[in-house]
GUVEXRO-367602 format. One record per residue (C-alpha): residue in three letters; x, y, z. Coordinates in Angstrom, 2 decimals. Each point is the difference from the previous one (the first is absolute). Example, Ala and Ser with C-alpha at 12.3 -4.5 7.8 and 13.67 -1.06 7.14 Angstrom:
BEGIN
{rest->ALA, u->12.30, v->-4.50, w->7.80};
{rest->SER, u->1.37, v->3.44, w->-0.66};
This chain:
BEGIN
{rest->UNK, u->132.63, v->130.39, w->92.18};
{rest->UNK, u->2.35, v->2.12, w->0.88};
{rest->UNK, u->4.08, v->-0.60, w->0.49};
{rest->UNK, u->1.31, v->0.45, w->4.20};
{rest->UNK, u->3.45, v->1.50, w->0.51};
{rest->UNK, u->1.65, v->-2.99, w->0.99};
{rest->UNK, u->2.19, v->1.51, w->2.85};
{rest->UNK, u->-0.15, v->0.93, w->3.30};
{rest->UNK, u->1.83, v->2.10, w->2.47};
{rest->UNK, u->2.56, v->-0.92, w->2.88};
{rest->UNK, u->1.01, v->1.85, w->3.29};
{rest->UNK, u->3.04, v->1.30, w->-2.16};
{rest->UNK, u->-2.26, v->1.15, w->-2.91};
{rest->UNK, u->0.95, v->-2.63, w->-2.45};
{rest->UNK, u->-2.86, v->-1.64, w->-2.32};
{rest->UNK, u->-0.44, v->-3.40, w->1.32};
{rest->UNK, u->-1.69, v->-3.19, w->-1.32};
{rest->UNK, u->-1.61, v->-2.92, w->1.85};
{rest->UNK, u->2.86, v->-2.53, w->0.85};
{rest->UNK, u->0.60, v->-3.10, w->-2.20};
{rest->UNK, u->-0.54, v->-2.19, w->2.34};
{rest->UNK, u->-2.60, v->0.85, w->2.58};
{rest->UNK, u->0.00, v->-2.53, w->1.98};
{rest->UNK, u->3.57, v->0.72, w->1.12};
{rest->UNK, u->1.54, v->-3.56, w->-0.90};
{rest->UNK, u->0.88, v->-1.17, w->-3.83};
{rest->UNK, u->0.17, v->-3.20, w->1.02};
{rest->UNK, u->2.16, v->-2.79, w->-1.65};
{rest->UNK, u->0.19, v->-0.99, w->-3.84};
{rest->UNK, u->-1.25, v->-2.87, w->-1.30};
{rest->UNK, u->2.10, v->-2.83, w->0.64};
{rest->UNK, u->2.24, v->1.99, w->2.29};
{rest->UNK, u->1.21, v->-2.13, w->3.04};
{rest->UNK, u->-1.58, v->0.65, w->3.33};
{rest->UNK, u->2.90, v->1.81, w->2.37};
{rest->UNK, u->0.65, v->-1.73, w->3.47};
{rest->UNK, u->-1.86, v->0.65, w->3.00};
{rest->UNK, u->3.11, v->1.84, w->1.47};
{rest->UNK, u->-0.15, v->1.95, w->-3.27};
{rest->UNK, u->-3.64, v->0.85, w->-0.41};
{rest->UNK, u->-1.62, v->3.53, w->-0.28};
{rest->UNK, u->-1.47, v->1.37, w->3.07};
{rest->UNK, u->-3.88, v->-0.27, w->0.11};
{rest->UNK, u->-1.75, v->2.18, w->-2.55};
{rest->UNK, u->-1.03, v->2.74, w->1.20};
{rest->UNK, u->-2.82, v->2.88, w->-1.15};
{rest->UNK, u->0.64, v->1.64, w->-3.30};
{rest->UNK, u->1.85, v->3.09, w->0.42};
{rest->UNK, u->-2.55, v->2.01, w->-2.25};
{rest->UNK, u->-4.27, v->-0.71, w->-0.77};
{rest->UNK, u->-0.06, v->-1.46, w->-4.09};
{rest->UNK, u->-1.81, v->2.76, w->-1.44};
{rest->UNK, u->-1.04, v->0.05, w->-3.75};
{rest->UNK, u->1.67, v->3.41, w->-0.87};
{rest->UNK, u->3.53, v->-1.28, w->-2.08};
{rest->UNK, u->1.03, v->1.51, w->-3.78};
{rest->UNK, u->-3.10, v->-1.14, w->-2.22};
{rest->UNK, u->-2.92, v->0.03, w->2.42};
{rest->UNK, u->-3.61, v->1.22, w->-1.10};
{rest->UNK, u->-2.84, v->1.08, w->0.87};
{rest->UNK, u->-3.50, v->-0.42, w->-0.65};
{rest->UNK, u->-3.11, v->1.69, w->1.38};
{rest->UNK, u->-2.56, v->-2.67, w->1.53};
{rest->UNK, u->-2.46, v->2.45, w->1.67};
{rest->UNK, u->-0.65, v->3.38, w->-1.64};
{rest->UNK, u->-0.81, v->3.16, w->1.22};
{rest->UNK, u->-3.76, v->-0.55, w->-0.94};
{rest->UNK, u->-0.07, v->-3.03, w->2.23};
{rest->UNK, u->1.17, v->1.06, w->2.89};
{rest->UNK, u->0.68, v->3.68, w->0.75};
{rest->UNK, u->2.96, v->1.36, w->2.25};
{rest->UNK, u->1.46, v->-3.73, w->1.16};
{rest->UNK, u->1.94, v->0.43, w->3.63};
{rest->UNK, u->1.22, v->-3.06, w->0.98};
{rest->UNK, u->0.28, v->-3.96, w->-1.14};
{rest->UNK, u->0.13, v->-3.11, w->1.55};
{rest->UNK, u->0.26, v->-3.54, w->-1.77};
{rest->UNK, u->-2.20, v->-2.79, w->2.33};
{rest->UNK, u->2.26, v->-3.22, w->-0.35};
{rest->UNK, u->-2.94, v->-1.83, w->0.72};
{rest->UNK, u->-2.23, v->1.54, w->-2.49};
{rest->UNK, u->2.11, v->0.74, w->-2.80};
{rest->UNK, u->-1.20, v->3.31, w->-0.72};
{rest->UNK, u->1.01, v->3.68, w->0.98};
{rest->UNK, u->-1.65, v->2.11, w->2.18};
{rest->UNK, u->-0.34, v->3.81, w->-0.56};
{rest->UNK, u->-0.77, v->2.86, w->1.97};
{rest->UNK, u->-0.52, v->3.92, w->-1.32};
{rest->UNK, u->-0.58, v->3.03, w->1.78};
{rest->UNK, u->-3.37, v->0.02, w->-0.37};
{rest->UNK, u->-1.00, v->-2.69, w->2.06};
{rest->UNK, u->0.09, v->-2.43, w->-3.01};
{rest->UNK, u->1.29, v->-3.44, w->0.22};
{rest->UNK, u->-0.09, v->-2.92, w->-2.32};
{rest->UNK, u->1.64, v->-3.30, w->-0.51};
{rest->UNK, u->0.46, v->-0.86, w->-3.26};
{rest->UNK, u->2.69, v->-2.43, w->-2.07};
{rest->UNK, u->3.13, v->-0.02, w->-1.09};
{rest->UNK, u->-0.83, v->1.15, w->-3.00};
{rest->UNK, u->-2.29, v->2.83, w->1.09};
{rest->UNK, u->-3.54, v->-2.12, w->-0.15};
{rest->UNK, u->-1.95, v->2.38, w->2.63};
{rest->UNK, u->-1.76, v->-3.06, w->2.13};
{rest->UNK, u->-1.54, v->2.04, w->2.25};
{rest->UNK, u->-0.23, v->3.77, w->1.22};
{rest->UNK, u->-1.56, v->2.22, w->2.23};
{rest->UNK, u->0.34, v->3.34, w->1.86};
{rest->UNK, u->0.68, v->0.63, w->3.82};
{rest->UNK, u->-1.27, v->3.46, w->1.13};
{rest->UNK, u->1.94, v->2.45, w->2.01};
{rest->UNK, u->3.19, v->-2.42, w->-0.54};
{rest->UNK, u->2.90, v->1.62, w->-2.20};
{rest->UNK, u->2.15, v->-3.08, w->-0.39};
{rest->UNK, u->3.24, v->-0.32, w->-0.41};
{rest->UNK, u->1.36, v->-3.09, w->0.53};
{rest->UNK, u->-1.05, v->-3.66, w->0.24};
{rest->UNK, u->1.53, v->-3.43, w->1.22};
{rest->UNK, u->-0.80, v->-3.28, w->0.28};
{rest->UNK, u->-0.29, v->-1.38, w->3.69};
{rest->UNK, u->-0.79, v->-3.01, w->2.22};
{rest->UNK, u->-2.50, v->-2.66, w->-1.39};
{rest->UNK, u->-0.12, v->1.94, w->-3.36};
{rest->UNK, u->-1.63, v->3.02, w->1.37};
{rest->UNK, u->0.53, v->3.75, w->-2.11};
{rest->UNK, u->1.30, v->3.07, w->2.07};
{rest->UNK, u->-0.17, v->3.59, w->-1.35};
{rest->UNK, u->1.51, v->2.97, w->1.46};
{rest->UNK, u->-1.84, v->2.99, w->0.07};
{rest->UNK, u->2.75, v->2.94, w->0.22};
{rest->UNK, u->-1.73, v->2.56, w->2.40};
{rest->UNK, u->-3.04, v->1.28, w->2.26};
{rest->UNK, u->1.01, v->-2.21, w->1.51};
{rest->UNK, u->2.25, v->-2.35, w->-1.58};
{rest->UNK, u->-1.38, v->-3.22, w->0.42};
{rest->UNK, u->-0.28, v->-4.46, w->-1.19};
{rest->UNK, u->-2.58, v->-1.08, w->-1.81};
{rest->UNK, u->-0.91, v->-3.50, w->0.17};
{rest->UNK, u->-1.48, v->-1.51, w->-3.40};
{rest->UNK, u->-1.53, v->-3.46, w->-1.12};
{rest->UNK, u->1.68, v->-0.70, w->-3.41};
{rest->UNK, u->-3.03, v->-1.62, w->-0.94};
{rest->UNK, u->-2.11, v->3.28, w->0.15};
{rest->UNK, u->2.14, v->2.64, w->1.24};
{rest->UNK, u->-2.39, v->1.15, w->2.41};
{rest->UNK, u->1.59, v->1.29, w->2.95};
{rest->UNK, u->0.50, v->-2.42, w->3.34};
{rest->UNK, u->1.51, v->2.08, w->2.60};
{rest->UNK, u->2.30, v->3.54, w->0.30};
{rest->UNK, u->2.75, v->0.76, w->1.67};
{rest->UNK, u->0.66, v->3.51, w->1.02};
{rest->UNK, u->4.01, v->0.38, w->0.35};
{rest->UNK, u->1.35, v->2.05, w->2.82};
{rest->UNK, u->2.27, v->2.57, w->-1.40};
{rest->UNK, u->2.98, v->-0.21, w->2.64};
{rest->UNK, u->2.40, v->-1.48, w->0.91};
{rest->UNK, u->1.90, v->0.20, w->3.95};
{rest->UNK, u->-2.44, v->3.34, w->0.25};
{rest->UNK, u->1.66, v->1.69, w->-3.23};
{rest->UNK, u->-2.71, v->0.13, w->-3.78};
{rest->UNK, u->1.88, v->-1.86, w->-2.44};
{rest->UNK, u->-2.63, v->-0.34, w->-2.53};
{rest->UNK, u->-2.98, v->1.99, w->-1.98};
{rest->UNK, u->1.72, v->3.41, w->1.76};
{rest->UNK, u->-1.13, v->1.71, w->-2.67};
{rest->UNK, u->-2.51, v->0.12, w->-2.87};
{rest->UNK, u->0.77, v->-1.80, w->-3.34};
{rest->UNK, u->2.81, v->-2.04, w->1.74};
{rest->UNK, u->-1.08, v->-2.64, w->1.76};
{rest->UNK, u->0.00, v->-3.72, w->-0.26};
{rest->UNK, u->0.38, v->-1.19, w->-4.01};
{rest->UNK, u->0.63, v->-3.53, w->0.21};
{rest->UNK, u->-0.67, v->-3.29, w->2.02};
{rest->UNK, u->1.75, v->-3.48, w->0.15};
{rest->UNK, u->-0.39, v->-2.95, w->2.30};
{rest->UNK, u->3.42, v->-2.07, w->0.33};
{rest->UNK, u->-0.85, v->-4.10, w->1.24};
{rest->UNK, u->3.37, v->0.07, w->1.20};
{rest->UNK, u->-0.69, v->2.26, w->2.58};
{rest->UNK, u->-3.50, v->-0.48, w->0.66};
{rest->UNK, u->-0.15, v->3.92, w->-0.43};
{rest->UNK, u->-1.67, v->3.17, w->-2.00};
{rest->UNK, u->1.98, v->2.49, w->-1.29};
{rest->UNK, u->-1.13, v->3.33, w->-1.45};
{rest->UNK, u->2.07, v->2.45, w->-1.92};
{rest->UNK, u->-0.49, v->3.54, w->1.04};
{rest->UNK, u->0.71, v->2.83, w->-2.54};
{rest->UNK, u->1.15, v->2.99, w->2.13};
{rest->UNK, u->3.22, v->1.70, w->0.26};
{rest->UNK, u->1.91, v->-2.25, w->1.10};
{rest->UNK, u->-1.41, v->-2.68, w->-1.45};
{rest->UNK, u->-0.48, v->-3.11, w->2.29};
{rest->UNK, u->-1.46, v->-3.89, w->-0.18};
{rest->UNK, u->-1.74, v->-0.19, w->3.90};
{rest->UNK, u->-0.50, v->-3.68, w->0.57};
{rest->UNK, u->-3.30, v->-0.62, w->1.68};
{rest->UNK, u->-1.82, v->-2.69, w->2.77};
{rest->UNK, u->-3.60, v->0.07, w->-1.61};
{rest->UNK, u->-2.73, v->-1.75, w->2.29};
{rest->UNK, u->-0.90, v->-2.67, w->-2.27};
{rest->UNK, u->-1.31, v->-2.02, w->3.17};
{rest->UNK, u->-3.02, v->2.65, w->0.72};
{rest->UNK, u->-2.98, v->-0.78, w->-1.81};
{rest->UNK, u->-1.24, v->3.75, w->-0.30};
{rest->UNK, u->3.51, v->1.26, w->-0.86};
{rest->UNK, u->2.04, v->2.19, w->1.97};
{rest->UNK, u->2.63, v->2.56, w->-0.20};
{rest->UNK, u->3.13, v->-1.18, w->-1.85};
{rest->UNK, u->3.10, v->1.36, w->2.07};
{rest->UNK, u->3.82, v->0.81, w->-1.46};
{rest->UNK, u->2.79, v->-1.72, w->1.88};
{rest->UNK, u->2.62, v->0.38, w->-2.69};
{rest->UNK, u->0.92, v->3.35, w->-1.78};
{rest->UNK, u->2.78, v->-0.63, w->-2.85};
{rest->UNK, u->1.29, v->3.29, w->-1.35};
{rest->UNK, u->0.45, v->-0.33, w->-3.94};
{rest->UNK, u->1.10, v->3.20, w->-0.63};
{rest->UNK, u->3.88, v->-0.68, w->-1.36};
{rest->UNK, u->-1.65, v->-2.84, w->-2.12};
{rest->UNK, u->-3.24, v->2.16, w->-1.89};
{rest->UNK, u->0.23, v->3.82, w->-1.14};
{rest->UNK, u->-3.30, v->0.82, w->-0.47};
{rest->UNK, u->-3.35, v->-1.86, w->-0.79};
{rest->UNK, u->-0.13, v->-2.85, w->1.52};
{rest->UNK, u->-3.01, v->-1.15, w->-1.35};
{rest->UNK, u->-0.74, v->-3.76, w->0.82};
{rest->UNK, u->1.95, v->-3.59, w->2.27};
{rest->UNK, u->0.29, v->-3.16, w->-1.36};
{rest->UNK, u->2.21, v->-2.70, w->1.74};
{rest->UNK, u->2.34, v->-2.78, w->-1.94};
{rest->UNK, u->-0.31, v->-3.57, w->2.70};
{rest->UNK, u->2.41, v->-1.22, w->-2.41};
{rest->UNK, u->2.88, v->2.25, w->1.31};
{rest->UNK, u->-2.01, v->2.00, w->2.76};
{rest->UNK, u->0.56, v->3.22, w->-1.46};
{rest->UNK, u->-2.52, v->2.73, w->0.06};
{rest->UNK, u->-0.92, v->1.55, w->-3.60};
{rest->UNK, u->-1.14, v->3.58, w->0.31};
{rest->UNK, u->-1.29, v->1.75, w->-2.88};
{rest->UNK, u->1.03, v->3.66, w->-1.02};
{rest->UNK, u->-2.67, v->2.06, w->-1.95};
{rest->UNK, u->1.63, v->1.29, w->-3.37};
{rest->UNK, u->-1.28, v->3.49, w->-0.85};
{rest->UNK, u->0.16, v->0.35, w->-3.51};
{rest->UNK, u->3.54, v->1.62, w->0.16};
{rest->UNK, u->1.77, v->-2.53, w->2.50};
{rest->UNK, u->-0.90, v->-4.04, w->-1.10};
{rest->UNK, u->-1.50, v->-1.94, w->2.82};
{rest->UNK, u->1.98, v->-2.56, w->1.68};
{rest->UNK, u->-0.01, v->-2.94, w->2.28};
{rest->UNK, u->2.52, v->-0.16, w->2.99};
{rest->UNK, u->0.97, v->-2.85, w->1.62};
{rest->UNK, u->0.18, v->0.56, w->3.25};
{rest->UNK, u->1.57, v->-2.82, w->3.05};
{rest->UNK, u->-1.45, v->-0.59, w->3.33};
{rest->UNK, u->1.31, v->2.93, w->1.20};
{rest->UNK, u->-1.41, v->2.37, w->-2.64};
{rest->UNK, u->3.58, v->0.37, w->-1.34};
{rest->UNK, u->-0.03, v->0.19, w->-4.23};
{rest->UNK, u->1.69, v->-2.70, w->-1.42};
{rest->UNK, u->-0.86, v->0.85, w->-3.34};
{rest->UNK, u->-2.14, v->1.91, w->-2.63};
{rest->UNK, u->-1.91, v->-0.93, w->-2.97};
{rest->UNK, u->-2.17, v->2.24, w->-3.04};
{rest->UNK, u->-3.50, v->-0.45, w->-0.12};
{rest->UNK, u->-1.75, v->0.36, w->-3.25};
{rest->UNK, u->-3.41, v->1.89, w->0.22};
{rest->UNK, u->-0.52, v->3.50, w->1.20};
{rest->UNK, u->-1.10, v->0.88, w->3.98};
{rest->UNK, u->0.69, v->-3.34, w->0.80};
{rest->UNK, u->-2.38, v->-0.53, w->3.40};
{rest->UNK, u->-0.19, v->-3.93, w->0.38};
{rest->UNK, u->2.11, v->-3.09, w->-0.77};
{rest->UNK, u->-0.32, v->-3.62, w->0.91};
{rest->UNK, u->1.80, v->-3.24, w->-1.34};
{rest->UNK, u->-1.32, v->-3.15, w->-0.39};
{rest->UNK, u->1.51, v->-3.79, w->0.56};
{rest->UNK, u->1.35, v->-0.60, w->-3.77};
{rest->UNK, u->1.95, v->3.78, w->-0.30};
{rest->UNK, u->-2.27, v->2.50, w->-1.48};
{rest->UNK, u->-0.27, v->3.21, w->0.85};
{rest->UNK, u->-3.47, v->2.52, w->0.34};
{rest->UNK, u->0.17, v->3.26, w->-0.18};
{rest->UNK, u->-3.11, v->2.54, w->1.16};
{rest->UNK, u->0.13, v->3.25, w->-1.27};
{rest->UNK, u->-1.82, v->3.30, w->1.63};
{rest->UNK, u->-0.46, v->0.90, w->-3.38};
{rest->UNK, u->-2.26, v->-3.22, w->-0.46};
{rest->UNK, u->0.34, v->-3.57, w->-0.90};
{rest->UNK, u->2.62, v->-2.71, w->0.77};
{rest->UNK, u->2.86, v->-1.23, w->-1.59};
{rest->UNK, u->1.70, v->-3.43, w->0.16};
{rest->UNK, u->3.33, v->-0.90, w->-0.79};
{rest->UNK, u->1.10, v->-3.66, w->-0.62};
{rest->UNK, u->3.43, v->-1.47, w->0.54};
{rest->UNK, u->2.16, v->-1.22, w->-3.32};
């Protein structure tokens, strides 16, 4: 196991930690006497920032290894399931458990996948970045595909995703809330395009973009995979570290505005996902996963 740098960094540049209190309300002592209904707080209201497992002391340890599964692109934890699904340029994809048990695994041809989500009635989606970028439907039972989704690359008649080779779509994420897909597209500038996906058709369909939010003040460079917090309703985009610059997770608000950044340990850091008790998984390009549990 190896030790995280337990810091991350704000707007301003200053190494910050994941608050105290995340739920955004202390709440009263022991004992403490009730205040009067003309006195009482206002009602609580979202956390101001996703509990993340990254503070002073954090560790991690490796649960998949490179020899497992090679060149890991994107996570997703199934709530349902309680297990992880992974996705890997390749075309691989497994699910496997928290602690890296590989439960099942097979290979999709002509898919390079780069992200993965979990959506209605427990069903797997996988991006495929390019030629042409595209939805893959999966049954987590046997990961065989169901139905594809070809995604039309603009938006109000201008190409605002896979314009160019090597950076197109790199992560997927389906938000309840919003009943809604949303796909994280690599290029310069780097954008989340929310999408209406034809679940309804039984043979598929063409997924279309009717949201384009531009990320660029928020990510530098690799954006590299999109997870979302439901807990605050913050995205979580994942920056690719390249061996000189650490990896990092922003967290980003509705509006694709950064609210704050956070290190990520690992090296080319291309998938992340959290699951419902605070820990962390980490998929490296370089192979295997790591996890990270809170203290």
């Amino acid at each position: 196991m190896s030790a995280v740098g337990g810091a991350g960094r704000g707007p301003g540049g200053a190494w910050l930690r994941p608050a105290d209190d995340p739920d955004g309300a202390g709440g009263a002592a022991p004992g403490a006497t009730s205040p009067s209904r003309a006195d009482a707080p206002p009602p609580r209201t979202r956390p101001a920032v996703a509990a993340l497992p990254f503070g002073r002391g954090a560790r991690a340890a490796e649960i998949l290894s490179k020899k497992d599964f090679r060149e890991p692109s994107g996570l997703a934890f199934h709530p349902k399931r309680g297990t992880l699904f992974v996705v890997g340029d390749c075309g691989h994809v497994a699910e496997v458990t928290r602690d890296g048990e590989v439960l099942r695994k097979r290979r999709l041809r002509h898919a390079d996948l780069e992200g993965v989500t979990v959506g209605p009635r427990g069903l797997v989606y996988a991006v495929v970045e390019e030629s042409p970028p595209r939805i893959i439907e999966l049954d987590p039972d046997t990961l065989e595909r169901r139905r594809e989704f070809p995604i039309k690359t603009k938006h109000e008649g201008e190409r605002v995703i896979a314009r160019r080779a090597n950076d197109g779509l790199e992560g997927l994420v389906y938000v309840p809330s919003e009943k809604a897909f949303f796909a994280l597209n690599q290029d310069h500038p780097p954008r989340i395009v929310r999408l209406d996906v034809p679940l309804g058709s039984p043979d598929g369909g063409k997924a279309r973009i009717v949201e384009v939010i531009d990320i660029a003040g928020s990510v530098r460079e690799w954006a590299s995979d999109l997870a979302h917090d439901p807990r605050t309703g913050h995205f979580l985009v994942t920056e690719a570290g390249d061996g000189t610059v650490p990896g990092a997770l922003h967290e980003l608000g509705r509006d694709g505005k950064r609210i704050r950044s956070v290190r990520l340990p690992g090296r080319c850091q291309e998938g992340f996902a959290l699951d419902p008790r605070g820990s962390a998984y980490v998929a490296q390009d370089t192979g295997g996963v790591l996890r990270v549990d809170p203290r």
